[in-house]
N, C-alpha and C positions, 0 to 999 in steps of 0.2 A: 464626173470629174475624177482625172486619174492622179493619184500621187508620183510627185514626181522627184522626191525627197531620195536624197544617195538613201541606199540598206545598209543599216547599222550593222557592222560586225556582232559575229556570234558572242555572247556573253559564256565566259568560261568561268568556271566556280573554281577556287581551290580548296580541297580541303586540308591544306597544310598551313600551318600560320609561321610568317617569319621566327627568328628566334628571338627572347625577349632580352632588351637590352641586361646589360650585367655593369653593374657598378663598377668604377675604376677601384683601386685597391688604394686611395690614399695614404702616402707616407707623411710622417710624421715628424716637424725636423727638432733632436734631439734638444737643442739651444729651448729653455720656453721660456716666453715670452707674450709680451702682448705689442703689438701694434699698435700703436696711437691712431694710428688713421683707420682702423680696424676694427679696433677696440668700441664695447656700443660704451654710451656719453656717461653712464654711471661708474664705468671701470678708467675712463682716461687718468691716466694724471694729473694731479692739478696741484694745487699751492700745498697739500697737506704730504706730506714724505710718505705718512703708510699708504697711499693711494697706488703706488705702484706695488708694493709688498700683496695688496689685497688682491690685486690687479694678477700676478704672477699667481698668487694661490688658486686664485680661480681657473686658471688655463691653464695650471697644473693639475687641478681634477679635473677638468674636464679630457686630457689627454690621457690621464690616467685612467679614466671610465672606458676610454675608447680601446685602451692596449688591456685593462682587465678582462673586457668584453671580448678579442680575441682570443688571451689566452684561455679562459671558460671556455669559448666553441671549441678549442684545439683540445682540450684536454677530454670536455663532453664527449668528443668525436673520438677520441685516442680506448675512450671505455663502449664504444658503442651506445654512448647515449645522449639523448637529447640537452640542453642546457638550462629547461625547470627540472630535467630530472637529477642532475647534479647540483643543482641548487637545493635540493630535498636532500639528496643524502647527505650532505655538506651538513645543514642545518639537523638532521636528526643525531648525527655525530656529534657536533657540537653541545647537544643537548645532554649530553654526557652521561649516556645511557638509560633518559627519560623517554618512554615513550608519547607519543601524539597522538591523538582525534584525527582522525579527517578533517573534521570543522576547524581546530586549529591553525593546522596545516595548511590549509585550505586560504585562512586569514591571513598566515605569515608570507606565503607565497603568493595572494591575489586571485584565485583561481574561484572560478564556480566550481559549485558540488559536483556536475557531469564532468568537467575539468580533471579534475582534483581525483576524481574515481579511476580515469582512464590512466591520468598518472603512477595511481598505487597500482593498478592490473598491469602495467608496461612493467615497473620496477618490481614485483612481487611473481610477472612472470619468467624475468632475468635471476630472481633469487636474492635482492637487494635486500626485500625488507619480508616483513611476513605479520598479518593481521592476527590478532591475538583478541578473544572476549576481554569486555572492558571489568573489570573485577567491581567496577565503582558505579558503575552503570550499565544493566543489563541492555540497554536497546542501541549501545553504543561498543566500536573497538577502539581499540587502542592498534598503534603500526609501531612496528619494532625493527630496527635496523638487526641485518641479518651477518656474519661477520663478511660476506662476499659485500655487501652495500659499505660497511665499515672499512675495507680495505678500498673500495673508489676512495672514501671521503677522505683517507691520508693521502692517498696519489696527488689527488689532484692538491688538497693542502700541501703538499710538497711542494708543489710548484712556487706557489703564495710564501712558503717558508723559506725557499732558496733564493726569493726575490729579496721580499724584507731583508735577510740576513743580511743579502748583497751589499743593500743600499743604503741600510740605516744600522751604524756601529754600536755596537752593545751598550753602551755609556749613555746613548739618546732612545732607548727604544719604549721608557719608559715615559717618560715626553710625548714621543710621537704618538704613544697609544693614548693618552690622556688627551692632547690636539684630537684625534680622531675620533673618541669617545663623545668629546665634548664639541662638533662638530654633527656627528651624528645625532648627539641630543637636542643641539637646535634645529636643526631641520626637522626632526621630528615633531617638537614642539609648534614652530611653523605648518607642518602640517596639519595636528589635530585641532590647531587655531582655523586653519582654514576649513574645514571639515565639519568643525564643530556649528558653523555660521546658518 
């Protein structure tokens, strides 16, 4: 019995793969707000007046996480570096000339130990930071911001400072910092609650 079936064309391989899609650049429109019909059913408006107040605060940090989060890559990238690596020197800066563990560091940033190692050799072979015996513990170092890692960590604070200044007039800034303080402390509190279960 003969086949009598058309011949399938040649199967061609490629080895090139399209290009992978790229996210559109979402703008962001300056007015915030929340949309009622938008809005999920915890944040709507309803008979209580601060329901919109709480409603607007929420879509205001979340807008704001999204343009922090910009400027952090832009600035990351302006220094040649990644954006856990500027979040390190940011936070050893801030430490106001205390140095850190790995393990530490490691916690305040989320990182595993492999993580967290590859990050000090990225930034330690830029000249950021530089590892020092621990005086307190021989089988451990201590990381020390280097002044080249100390001048990232004003830059990029610059940025964050010329913004604040912008937005929030001298007379409120103490306010705003105590709002955000204590903002920060609940969530966090929420967190070790959930964590802790």
């Amino acid at each position: 019995m003969t086949d009598t079936s058309p011949a399938l064309p040649p199967l061609t391989v490629t080895t090139s793969l399209p290009p992978a899609p790229v996210s559109p650049v979402v703008e962001i429109d300056v007015e915030i707000g929340v949309d009622p019909d938008v809005a999920p059913p915890a944040l709507r408006a309803g008979t209580d007046p601060d329901d919109a107040g709480l409603a607007r605060m929420i879509a205001a940090f979340r807008v704001l996480q999204v343009r922090h989060a910009r400027v952090l890559a832009h600035e990351s990238a302006a220094q040649g570096l990644g954006i856990t690596d500027t979040r390190f020197l940011v936070h050893l800066a801030a430490s106001e000339g205390q140095a850190t563990t790995p393990k530490q560091a490691g916690d305040v940033l989320e990182l595993s130990t492999g993580a967290m190692t590859s990050l000090l050799d990225r930034l330690e072979r830029h000249g950021h930071l530089e590892r020092r015996p621990n005086p307190g513990d021989r089988r451990s170092i201590l990381v020390h911001l280097t002044p080249s890692g100390a001048a990232v960590a004003r830059a990029v604070g610059a940025a964050y400072a010329s913004a604040f200044s912008e937005a929030v007039p001298a007379a409120e800034r103490i306010g705003v910092a105590a709002a955000l303080e204590d903002i920060g402390a609940a969530l966090d509190r929420r967190y070790r609650a959930a964590t802790a279960r």
